[in-house]
C-alpha positions as CSV (number, residue, x, y, z in Angstrom):
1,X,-6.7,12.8,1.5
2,X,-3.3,12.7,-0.1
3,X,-3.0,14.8,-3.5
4,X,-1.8,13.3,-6.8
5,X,1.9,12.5,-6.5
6,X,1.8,12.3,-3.0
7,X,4.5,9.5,-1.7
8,X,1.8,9.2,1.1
9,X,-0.1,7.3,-0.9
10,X,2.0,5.0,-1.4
11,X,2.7,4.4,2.3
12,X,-0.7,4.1,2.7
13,X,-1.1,1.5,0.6
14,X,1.6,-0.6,1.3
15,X,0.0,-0.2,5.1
16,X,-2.7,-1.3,3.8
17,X,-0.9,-4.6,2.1
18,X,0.0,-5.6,5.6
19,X,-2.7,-4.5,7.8
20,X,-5.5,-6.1,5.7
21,X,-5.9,-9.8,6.0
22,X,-7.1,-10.6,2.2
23,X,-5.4,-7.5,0.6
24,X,-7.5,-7.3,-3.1
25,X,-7.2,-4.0,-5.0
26,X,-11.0,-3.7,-4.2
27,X,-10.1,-3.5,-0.3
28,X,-6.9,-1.5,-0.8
29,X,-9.2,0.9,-2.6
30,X,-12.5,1.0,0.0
31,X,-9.7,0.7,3.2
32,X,-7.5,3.5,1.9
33,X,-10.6,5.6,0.2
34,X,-8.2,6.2,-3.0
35,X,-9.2,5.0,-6.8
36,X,-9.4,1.7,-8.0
37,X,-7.2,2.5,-10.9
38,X,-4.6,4.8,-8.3
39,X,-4.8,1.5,-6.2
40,X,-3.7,-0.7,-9.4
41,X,-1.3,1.8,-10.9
42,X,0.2,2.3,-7.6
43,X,1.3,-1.4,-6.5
44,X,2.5,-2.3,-10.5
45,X,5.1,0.8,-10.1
46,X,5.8,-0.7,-6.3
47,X,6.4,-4.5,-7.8
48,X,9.1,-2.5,-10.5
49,X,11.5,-2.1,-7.8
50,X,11.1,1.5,-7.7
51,X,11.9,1.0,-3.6
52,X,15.1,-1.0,-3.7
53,X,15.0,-4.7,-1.9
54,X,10.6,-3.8,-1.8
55,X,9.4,-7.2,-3.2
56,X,5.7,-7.2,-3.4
57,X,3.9,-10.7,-4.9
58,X,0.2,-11.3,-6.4
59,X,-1.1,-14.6,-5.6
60,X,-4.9,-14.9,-7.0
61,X,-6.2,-11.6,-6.3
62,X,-4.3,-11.0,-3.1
63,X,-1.0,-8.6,-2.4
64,X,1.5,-9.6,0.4
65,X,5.1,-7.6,1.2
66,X,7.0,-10.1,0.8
67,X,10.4,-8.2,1.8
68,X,11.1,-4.6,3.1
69,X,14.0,-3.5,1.3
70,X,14.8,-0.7,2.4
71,X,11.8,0.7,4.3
72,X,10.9,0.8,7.9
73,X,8.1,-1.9,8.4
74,X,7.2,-0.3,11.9
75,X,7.1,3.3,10.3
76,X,4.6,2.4,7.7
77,X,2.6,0.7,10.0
78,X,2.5,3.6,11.8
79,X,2.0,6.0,9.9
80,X,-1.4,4.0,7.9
81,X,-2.7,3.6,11.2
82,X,-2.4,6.9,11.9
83,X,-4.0,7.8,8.4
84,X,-6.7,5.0,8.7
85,X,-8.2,7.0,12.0
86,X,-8.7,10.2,9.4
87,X,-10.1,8.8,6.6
88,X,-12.5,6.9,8.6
């Protein structure tokens, strides 16, 4: 949907960290229809603080925002479930 590089992708996965209600990187991945390894690559460069005040935590298996930072929660929820109705 999104080409390589894409900060879309990102947004759709964080969307996708607070929509789903057991967020695994094998539900991230089916939900958002991106790579398993995209997925994966994608959350480890969102836990580096890339996004300043993004805290994002990994308790067995399971992502969860655990602050915003900076971002807009309502804006990424809206855009992924915008996104969500195209890819599915």
């Amino acid at each position: 949907m999104y080409p390589k590089g894409n900060l879309n992708r990102l947004w759709l996965i964080l969307g996708a960290v607070d929509a789903l209600d057991h967020p695994s990187l094998e539900q991230i991945s089916r939900q958002t229809q991106l790579p398993y390894a995209t997925v994966d690559n994608q959350l480890k460069k969102l836990a580096r603080d890339e996004i300043p005040g993004l805290q994002i935590s990994k308790t067995r298996g399971t992502y969860a925002i655990d602050a915003w930072g900076i971002l807009n929660p309502a804006g990424i929820r809206n855009f992924y479930r915008h996104a969500v109705a195209n890819i599915h």
